[in-house]
C-alpha positions as CSV (number, residue, x, y, z in Angstrom):
1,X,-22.0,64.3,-6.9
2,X,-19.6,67.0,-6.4
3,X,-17.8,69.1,-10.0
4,X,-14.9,68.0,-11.1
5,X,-11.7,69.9,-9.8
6,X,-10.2,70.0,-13.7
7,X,-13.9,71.7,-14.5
8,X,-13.8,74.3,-11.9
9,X,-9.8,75.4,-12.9
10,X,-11.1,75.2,-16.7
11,X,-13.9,77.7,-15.6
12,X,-11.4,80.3,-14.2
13,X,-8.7,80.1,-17.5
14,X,-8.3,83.2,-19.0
15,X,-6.0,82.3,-22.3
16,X,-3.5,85.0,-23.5
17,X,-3.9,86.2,-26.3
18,X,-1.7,89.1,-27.2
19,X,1.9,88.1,-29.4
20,X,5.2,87.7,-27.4
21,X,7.3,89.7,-29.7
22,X,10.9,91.0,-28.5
23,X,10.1,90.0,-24.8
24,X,7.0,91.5,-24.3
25,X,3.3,91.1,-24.9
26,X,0.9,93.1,-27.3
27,X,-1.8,93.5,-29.4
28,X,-1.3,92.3,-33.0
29,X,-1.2,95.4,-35.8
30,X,-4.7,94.7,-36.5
31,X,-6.1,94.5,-33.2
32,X,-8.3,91.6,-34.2
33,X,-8.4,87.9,-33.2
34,X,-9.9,85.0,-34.5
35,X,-11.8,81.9,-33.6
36,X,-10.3,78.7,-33.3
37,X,-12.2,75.9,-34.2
38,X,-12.6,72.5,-33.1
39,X,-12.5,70.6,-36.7
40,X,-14.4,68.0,-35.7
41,X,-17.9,70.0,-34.5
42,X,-16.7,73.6,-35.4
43,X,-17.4,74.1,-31.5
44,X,-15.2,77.5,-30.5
45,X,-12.3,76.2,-28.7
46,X,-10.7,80.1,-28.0
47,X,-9.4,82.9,-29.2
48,X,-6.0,83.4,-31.3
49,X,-4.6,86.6,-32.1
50,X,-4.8,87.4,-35.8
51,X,-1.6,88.6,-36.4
52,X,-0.1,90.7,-39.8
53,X,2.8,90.2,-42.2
54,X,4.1,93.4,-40.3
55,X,3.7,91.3,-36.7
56,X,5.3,88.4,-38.4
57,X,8.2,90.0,-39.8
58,X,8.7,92.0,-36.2
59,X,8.6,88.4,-34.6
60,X,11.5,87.0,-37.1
61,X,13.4,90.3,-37.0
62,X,13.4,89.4,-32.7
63,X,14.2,85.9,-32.9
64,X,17.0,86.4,-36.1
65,X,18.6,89.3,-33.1
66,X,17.9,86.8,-30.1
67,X,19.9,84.0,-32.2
68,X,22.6,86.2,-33.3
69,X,23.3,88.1,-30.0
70,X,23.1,85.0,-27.3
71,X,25.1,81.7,-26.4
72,X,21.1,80.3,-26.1
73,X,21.6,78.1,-29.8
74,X,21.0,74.4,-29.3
75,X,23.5,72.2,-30.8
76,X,23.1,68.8,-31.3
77,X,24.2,67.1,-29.2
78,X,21.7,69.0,-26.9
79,X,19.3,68.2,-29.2
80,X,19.9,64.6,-29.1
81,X,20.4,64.6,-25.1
82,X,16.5,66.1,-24.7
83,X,14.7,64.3,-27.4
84,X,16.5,61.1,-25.7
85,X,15.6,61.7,-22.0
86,X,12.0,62.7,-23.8
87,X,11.8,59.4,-25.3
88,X,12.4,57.7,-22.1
89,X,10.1,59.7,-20.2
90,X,7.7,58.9,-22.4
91,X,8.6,55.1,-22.5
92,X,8.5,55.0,-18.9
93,X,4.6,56.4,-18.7
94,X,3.6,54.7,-21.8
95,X,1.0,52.9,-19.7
96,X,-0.8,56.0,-18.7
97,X,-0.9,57.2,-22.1
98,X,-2.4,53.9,-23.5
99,X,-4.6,52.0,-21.5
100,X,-3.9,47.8,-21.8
């Protein structure tokens, strides 16, 4: 029996886990991360970066400055257009999704 080709590309994942703050990567404030739990067997799933109130309010400062200085806003009828072609994507595979 030969490994499964999903195992061996699991087996070379290396998850980020700096912030992406203001268009770049980096450490949290505190330099520390944190487990992230499976809630079902507490089994450690990966790593997440344990982030401050200083990284958070950096990270809404960013966004509040990406919103205000670009033509990048959804509207809705964008919003409607991709939650509609989602929706039909999604009814179109159903039957991979869930077995009959």
């Amino acid at each position: 029996m030969t490994a499964s080709p999903v195992a061996a590309t699991t087996a070379q994942f290396k998850p980020e886990t700096r912030l992406f703050i203001d268009g770049r990567l980096r450490d949290s404030s505190t330099g520390n991360t944190v487990e992230n739990l499976n809630p079902a067997n507490e089994e450690v799933l990966g790593l997440a970066t344990d982030a401050s109130a200083a990284d958070m309010e950096e990270a809404i400062a960013a966004a509040r400055r990406a919103f205000d200085t670009t033509d990048c806003r959804p509207t809705t009828n964008s919003g409607n257009a991709a939650l509609c072609s989602c929706t039909t994507r999604c009814r179109r595979k159903q039957k991979t999704f869930v077995p009959s």
